[in-house]
C-alpha positions as CSV (number, residue, x, y, z in Angstrom):
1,X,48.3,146.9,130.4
2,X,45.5,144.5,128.0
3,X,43.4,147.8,127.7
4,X,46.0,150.3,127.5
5,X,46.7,149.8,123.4
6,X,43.0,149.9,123.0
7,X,41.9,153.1,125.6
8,X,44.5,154.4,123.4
9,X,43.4,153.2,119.7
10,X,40.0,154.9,120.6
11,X,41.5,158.0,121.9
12,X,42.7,158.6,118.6
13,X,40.1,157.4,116.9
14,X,38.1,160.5,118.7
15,X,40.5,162.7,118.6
16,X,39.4,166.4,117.2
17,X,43.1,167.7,116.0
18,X,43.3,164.9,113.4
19,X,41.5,165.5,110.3
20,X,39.0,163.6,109.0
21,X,39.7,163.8,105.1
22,X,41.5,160.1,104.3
23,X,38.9,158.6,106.1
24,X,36.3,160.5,104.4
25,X,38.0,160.2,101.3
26,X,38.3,156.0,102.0
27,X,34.1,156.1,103.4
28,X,33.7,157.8,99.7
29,X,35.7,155.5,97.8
30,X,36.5,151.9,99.0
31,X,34.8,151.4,103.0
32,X,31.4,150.5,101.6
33,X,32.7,148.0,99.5
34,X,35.4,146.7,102.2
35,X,32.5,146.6,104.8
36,X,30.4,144.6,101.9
37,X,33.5,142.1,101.1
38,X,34.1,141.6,104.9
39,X,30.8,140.8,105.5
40,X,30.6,138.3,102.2
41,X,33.8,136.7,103.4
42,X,32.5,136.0,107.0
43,X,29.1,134.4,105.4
44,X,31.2,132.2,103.0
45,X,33.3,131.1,105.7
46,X,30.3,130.8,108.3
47,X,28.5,128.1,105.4
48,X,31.7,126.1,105.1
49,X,32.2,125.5,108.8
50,X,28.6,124.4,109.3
51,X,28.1,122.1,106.3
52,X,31.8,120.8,107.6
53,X,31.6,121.0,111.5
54,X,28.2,120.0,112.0
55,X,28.1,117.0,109.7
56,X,31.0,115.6,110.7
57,X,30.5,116.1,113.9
58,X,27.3,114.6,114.0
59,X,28.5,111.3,112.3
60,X,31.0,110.6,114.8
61,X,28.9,111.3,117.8
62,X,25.9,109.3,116.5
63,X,27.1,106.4,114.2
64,X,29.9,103.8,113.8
65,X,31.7,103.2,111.0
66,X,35.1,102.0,109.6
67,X,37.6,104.9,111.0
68,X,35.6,106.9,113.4
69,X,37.7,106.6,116.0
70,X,40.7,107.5,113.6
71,X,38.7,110.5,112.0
72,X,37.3,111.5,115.6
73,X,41.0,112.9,116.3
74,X,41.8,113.2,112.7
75,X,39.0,115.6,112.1
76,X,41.0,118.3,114.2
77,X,44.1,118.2,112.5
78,X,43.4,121.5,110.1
79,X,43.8,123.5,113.3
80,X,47.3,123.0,113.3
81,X,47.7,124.5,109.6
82,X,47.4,128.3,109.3
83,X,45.0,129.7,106.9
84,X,47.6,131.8,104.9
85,X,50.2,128.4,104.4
86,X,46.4,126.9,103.3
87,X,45.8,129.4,101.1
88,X,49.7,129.3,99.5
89,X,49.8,125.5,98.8
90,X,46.1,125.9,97.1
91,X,47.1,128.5,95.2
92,X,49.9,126.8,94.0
93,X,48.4,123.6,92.8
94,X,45.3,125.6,91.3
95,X,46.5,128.3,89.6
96,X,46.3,128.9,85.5
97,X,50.2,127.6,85.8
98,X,49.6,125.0,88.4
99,X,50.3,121.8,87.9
100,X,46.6,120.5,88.5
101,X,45.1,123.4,85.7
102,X,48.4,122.3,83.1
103,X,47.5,118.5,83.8
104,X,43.6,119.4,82.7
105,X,45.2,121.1,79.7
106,X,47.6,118.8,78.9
107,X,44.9,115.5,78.7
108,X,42.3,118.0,77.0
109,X,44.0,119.9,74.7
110,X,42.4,123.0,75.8
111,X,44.6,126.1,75.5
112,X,44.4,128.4,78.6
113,X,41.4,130.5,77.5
114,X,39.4,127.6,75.8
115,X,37.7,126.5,79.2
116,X,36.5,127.9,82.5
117,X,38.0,126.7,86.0
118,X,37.4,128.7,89.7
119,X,39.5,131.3,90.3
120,X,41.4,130.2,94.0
121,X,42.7,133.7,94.3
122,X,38.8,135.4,94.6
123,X,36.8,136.2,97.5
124,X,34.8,132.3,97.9
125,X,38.2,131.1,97.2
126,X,39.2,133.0,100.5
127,X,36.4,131.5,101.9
128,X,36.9,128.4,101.5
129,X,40.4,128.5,102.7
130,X,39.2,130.1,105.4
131,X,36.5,127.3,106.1
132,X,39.1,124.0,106.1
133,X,41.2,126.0,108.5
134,X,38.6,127.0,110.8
135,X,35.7,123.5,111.0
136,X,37.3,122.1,114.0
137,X,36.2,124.9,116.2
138,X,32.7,124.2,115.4
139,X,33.4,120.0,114.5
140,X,35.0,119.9,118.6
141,X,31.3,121.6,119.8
142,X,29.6,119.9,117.5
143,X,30.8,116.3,118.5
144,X,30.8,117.1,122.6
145,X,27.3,118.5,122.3
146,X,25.8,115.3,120.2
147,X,27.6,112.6,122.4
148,X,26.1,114.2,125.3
149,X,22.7,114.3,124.1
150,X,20.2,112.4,126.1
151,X,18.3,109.2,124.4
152,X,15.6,110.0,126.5
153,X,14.5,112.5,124.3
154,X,14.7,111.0,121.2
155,X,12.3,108.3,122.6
156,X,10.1,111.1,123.7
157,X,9.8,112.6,120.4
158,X,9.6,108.7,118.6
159,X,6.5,108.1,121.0
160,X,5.1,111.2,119.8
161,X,5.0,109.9,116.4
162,X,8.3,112.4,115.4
163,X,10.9,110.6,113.1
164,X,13.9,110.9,111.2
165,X,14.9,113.9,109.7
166,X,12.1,115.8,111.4
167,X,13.2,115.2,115.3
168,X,16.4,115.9,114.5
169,X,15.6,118.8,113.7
170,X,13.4,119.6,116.5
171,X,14.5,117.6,119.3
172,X,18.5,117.2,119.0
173,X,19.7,120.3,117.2
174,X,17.8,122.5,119.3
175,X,20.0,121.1,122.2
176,X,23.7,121.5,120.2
177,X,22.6,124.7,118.6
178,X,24.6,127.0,121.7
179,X,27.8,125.3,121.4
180,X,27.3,125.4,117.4
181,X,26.6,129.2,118.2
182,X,29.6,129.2,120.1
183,X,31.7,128.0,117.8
184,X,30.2,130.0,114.8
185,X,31.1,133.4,116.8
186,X,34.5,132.6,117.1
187,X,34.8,131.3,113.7
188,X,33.4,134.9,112.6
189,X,36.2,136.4,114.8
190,X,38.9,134.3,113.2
191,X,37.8,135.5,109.9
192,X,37.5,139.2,110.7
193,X,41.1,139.1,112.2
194,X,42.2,137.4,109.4
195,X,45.1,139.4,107.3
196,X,47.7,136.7,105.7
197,X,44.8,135.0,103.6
198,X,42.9,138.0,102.3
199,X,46.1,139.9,101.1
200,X,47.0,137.1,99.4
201,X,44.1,136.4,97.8
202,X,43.5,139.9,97.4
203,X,40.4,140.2,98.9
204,X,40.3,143.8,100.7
205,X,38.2,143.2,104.1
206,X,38.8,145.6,107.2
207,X,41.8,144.2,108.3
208,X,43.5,144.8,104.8
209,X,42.5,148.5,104.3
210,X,43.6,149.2,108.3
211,X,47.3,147.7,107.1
212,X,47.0,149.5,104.1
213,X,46.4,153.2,105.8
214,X,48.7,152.3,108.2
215,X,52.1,151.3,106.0
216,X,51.0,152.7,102.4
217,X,49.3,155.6,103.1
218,X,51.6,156.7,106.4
219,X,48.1,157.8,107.9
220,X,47.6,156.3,111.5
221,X,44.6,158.3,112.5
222,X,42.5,157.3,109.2
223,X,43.9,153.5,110.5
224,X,42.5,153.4,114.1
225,X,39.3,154.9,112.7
226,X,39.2,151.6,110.5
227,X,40.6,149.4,113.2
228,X,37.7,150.9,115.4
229,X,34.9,150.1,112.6
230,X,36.7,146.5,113.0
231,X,36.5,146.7,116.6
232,X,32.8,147.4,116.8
233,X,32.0,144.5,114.6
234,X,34.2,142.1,116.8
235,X,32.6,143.5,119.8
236,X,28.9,142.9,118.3
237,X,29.7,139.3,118.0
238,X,30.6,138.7,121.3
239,X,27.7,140.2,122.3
240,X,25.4,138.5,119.9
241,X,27.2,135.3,121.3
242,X,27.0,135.7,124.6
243,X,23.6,137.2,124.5
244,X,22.5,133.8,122.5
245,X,24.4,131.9,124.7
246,X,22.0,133.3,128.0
247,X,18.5,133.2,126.4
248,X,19.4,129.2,124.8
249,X,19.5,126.6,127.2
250,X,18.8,123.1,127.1
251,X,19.2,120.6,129.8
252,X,19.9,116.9,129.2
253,X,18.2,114.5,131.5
254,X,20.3,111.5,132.3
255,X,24.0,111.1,132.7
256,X,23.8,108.1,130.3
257,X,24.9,109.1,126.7
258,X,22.6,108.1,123.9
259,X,24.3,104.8,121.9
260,X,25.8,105.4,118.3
261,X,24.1,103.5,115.4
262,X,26.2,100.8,113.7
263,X,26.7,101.9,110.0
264,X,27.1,98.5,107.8
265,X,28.4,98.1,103.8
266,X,27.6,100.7,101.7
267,X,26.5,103.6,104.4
268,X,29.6,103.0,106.7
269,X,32.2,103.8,103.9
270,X,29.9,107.1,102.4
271,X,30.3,107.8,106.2
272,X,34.0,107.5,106.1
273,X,34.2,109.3,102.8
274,X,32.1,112.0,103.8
275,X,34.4,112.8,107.1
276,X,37.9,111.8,105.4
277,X,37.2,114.6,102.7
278,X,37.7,117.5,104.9
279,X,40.8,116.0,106.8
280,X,42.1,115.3,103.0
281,X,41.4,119.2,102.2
282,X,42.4,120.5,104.9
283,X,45.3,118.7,106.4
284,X,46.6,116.3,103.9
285,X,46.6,118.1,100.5
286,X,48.1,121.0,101.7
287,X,50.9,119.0,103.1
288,X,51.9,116.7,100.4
289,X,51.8,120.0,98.6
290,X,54.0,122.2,100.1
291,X,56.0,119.2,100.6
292,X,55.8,118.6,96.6
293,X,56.7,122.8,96.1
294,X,59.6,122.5,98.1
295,X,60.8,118.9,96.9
296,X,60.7,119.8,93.3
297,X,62.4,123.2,93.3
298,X,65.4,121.6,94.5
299,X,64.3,122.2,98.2
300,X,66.0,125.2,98.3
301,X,66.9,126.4,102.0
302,X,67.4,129.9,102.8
303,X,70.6,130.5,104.7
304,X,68.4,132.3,107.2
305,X,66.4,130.1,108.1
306,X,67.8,129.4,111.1
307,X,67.9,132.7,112.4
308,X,64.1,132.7,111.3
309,X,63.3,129.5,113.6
310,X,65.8,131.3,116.2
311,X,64.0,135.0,116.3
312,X,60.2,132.5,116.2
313,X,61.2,130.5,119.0
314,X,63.1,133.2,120.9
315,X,59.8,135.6,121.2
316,X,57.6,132.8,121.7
317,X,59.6,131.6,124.5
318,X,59.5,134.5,126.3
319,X,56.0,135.2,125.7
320,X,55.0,132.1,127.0
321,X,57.6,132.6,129.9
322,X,55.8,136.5,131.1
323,X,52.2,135.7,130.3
324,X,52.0,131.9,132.1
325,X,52.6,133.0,135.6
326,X,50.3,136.4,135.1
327,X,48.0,134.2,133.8
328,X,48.5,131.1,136.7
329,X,48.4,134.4,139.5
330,X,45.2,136.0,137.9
331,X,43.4,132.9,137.7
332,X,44.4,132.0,141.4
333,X,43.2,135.7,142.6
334,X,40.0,135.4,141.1
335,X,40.2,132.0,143.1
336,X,39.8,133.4,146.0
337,X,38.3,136.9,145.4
338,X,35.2,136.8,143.8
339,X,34.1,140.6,143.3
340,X,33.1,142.4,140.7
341,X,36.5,144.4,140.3
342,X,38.3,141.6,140.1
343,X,35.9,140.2,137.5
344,X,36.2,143.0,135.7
345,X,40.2,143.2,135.7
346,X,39.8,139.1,134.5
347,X,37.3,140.6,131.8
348,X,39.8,143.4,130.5
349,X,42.8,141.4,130.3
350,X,41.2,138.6,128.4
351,X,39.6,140.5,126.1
352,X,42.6,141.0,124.2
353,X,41.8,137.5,122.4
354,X,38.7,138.6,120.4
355,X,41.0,141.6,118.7
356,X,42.5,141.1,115.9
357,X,46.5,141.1,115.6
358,X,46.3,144.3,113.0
359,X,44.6,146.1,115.9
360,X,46.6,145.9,118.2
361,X,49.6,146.3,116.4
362,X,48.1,149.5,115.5
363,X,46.9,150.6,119.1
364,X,50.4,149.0,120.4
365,X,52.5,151.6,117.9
366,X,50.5,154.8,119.2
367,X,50.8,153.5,122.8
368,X,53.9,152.6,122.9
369,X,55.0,155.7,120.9
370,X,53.6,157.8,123.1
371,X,56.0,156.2,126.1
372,X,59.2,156.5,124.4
373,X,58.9,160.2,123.4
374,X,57.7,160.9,127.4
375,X,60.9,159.7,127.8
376,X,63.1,160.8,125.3
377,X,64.8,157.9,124.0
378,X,63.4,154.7,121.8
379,X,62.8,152.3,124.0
380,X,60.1,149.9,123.0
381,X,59.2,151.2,119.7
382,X,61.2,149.0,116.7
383,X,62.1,146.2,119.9
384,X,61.1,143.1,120.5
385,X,59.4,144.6,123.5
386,X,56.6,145.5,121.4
387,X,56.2,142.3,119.6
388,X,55.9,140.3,123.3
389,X,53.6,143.3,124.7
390,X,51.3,142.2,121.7
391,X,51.4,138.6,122.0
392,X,50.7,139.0,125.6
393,X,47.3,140.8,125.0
394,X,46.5,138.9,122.1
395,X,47.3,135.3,124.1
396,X,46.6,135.6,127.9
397,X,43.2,134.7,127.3
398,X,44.6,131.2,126.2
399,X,47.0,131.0,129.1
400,X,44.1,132.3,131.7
401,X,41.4,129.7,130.6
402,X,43.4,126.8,130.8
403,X,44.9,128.1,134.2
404,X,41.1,128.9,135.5
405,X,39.9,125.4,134.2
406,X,42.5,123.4,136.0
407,X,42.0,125.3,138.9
408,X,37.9,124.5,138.7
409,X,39.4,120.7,138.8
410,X,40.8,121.0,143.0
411,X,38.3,121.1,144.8
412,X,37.9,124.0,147.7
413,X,38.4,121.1,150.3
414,X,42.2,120.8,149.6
415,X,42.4,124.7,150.2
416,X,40.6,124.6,153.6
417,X,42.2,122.0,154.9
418,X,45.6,123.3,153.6
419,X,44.5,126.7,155.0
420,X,43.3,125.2,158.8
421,X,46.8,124.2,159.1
422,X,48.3,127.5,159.2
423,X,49.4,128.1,155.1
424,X,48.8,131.1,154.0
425,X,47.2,131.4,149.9
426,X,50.6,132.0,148.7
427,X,52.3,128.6,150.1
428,X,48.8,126.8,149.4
429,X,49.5,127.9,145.8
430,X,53.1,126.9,146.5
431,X,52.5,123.8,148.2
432,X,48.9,122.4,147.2
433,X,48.4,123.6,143.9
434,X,51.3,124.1,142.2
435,X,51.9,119.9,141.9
436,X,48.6,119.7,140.6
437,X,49.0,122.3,137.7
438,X,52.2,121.3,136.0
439,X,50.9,119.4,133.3
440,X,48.0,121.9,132.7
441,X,50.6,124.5,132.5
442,X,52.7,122.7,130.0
443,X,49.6,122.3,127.9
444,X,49.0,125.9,128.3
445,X,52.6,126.4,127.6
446,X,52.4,124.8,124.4
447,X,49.1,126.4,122.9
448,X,50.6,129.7,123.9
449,X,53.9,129.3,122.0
450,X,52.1,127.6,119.1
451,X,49.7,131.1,118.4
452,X,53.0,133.2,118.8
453,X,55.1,131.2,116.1
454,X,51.6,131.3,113.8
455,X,50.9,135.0,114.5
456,X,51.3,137.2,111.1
457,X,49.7,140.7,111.2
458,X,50.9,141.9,114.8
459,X,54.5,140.7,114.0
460,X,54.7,142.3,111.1
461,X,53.6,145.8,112.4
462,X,55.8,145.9,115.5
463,X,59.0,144.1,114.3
464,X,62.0,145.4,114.8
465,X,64.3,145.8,111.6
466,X,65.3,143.2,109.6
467,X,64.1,140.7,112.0
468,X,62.0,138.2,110.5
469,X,60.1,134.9,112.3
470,X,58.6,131.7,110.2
471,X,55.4,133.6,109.9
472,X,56.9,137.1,108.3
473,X,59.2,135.1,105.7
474,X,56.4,132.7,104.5
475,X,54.4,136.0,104.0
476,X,56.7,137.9,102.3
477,X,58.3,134.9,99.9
478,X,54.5,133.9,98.6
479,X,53.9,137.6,98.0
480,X,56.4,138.0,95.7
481,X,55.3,135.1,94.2
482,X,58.2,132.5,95.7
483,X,55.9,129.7,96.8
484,X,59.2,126.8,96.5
485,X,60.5,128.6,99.1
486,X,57.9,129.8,101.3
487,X,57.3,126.4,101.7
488,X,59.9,125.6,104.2
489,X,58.6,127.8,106.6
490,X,55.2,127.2,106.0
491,X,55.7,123.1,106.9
492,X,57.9,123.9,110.1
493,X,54.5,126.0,111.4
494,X,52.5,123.1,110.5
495,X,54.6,120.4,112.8
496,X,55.2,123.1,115.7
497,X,51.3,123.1,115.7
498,X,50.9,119.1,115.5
499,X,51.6,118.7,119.4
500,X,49.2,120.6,121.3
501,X,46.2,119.7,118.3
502,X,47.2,116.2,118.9
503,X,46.7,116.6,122.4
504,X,43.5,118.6,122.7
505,X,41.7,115.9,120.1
506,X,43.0,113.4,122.1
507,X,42.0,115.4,124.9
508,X,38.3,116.1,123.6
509,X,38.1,112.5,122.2
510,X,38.0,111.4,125.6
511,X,35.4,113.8,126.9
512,X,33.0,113.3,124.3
513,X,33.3,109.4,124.9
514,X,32.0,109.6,128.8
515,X,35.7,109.5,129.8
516,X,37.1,111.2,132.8
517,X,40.2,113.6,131.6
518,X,42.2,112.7,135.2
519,X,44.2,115.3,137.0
520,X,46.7,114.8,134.3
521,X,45.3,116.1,131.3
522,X,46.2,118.5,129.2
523,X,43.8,121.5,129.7
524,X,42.2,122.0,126.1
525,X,41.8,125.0,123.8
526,X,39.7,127.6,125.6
527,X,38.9,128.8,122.0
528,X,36.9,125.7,121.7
């Protein structure tokens, strides 16, 4: 059911009886210099999160200073604001009629053509959007992978007569640089999937001109020809990663971490500066804001809202409710079957995760259009059917890894035992496991319903009628300019994501301090 929407996407992608003139028309015209901005964007976006991720990231793991262990957790908070409500607060503070630009005029003097300010609403502008809401990826892989280091190394390289900048360079980066990669790939992905931000900004990457063929030009075939250019480039950085990921590795000798360096005066609070800056950016600004948007146009309150939160809760809820057992069953099969089918299955039915939401809305329409004129009437077409069929490929993967990791935490003993005594799997699941995994499903629970009530570009393909979630409104209220009251919707989104990115920094916090998580934590983010 995961492939299906993609077999199909590439069917028609192939197929011969569609004609080949819009997209010929569109590789003429505008694909060249879509392919060029895509490509632009993701290296914008790729220098933000590693000037970001990595330095903070290392300052934390290797040095004390006033607030570390504030920032430590602090640090992750941009992971709970979506890029697109990012890029609407920003936009509003920064624009010609902003406050911050009318401020600058207003102390200077300067009319509005007299001087030259960045333009938020350009392609590095994306970018850096894009980069505050995406650095934790790379910050949480970053931090694990530099507390872990081994000090025996460093001394190794010091007796060698290596110092400073130099053995960092060639003795500890070499040993974070997988988990950095790591990181960095799915960063990339992020970005490429990426539609709320780059329409906004109106920067016209892949996943703008796929939306655009699809609901301006009425052309689906020219859009999964797009959506299968997208594809490839997804799938080439999973590969690259992967591929990366088995050709680099480095072994730490020692179980003992390497001590952090006490940071006194001066250094300690260019330390704290340097690591508050992006929580301020990323988290904080935005915030006070949206906050300050809303507050000063009266907070206005659409009389919908509540059927907004309703319809956002309502198909989160029941995508979290169909994909956490699959997910909890899947993970315990490849438990105990360990073959390549069902490796393969596992493989399939995660991959949904590296696709972006515009994709599969677009596979998910032909699939699932194909299935209601088979059988005559419109059944999942226009429903909330389709919107749950979407989240459920685009979020098992989150269920699945945090299933498969608490799993990986019983240890095979409890199952023989349980199964000398006459259980069979089902009541060991029942009986053994199923205690254990509560809390690991909650957190699961949580992560899954959080994606659901941020996910844009699927929910607004497959939506039924006149049924709108947090996500669509904000959307649709900043594009026609409405920012006061996009604001509303944009902040509950931010506080339904505080939880769970409370939890896994509190979570990761622990791990990258020597701690042991205990049977009762909360499995983290299998993104990170």
């Amino acid at each position: 059911m995961a492939a299906a929407p993609i077999v199909v996407l590439l069917w028609l992608a192939a197929s011969p009886s569609a004609g080949w003139d819009t997209l010929a028309h569109l590789a003429a015209t505008v694909l060249p210099s879509t392919i060029a901005s895509t490509l632009m964007l993701a290296a914008v976006v790729l220098a933000v999160v590693l000037v970001v991720g990595v330095g903070s990231g290392w300052l934390v793991a290797a040095y004390d200073f006033p607030g570390r262990r504030w920032l430590a957790w602090a640090l992750v908070l941009p992971l709970s604001m979506p890029a697109f409500v990012l890029a609407y607060a920003y936009t509003d503070f920064f624009d010609t009629s902003g406050p911050f630009q009318s401020w600058l005029r207003g102390i200077t003097g300067w009319a509005v053509r007299e001087y030259w300010f960045p333009d938020i609403r350009s392609l590095p502008g994306a970018g850096f959007v894009l980069g505050l809401a995406l650095y934790p990826y790379v910050y949480m892989l970053a931090r694990n992978a530099f507390a872990e280091r081994s000090p025996s190394l460093a001394e190794a390289a010091r007796s060698l007569g290596m110092h400073g900048r130099l053995a960092w360079w060639r003795v500890t980066w070499p040993v974070a640089r997988p988990a950095v990669a790591a990181g960095c790939a799915l960063v990339l992905m992020e970005t490429l999937a990426d539609f709320g931000t780059v329409t906004y900004f109106g920067v016209d990457t892949l996943t703008a001109a796929i939306y655009r063929s699809w609901q301006g030009l009425g052309d689906r075939v020219a859009a999964a020809r797009l959506a299968f250019v997208l594809l490839a480039m997804v799938g080439f950085l999973v590969l690259l990663e992967r591929r990366q990921r088995q050709r680099m590795r480095f072994y730490a000798r020692g179980a003992k971490p390497a001590p952090r360096t006490r940071l006194e005066g001066a250094a300690g609070w260019q330390a704290f500066a340097l690591c508050s800056l992006p929580v301020l950016l990323g988290f904080v600004l935005p915030t006070l804001l949206l906050l300050r948007a809303w507050l000063s146009a009266g907070a206005p309150t659409d009389p919908r809202m509540f059927e907004w939160v309703l319809n956002s809760v309502l198909l989160a809820s029941i995508a979290a409710a169909l994909i956490l057992p699959v997910a909890l069953v899947t993970a315990y099969a490849a438990r105990l079957v360990r073959n390549r089918f069902v490796g393969l299955a596992v493989t399939l039915a995660c991959a949904g995760y590296a696709m972006p939401g515009v994709v599969i809305g677009v596979g998910l329409m032909v699939w699932i259009g194909s299935i209601d004129r088979m059988l005559g009437m419109l059944l999942l077409g226009g429903t909330i059917v389709a919107v749950v069929y979407a989240y459920g490929v685009r979020f098992f993967s989150i269920a699945y890894q945090g299933m498969e990791a608490a799993l990986a935490r019983i240890s095979p003993s409890m199952d023989n035992s349980a199964r000398s005594l006459g259980l069979t799997p089902v009541e060991v699941l029942r009986e053994v496991h199923w205690p254990l995994l509560r809390p690991s499903l909650a957190g699961a629970a949580l992560l899954v319903v959080v994606d659901c009530l941020k996910e844009l570009p699927a929910t607004l393909v497959l939506r039924p009628f006149d049924f709108d979630t947090l996500a669509v409104s904000a959307y649709h209220f900043a594009a026609d300019e409405r920012l006061a009251e996009a604001a509303l919707p944009s902040l509950l989104m931010v506080l339904a994501g505080l939880l769970p990115v409370l939890l896994l920094s509190r979570f990761a916090g622990r791990s990258a301090a020597g701690d042991s998580p205990g049977r009762r934590a909360i499995a983290p983010d299998p993104r990170a």
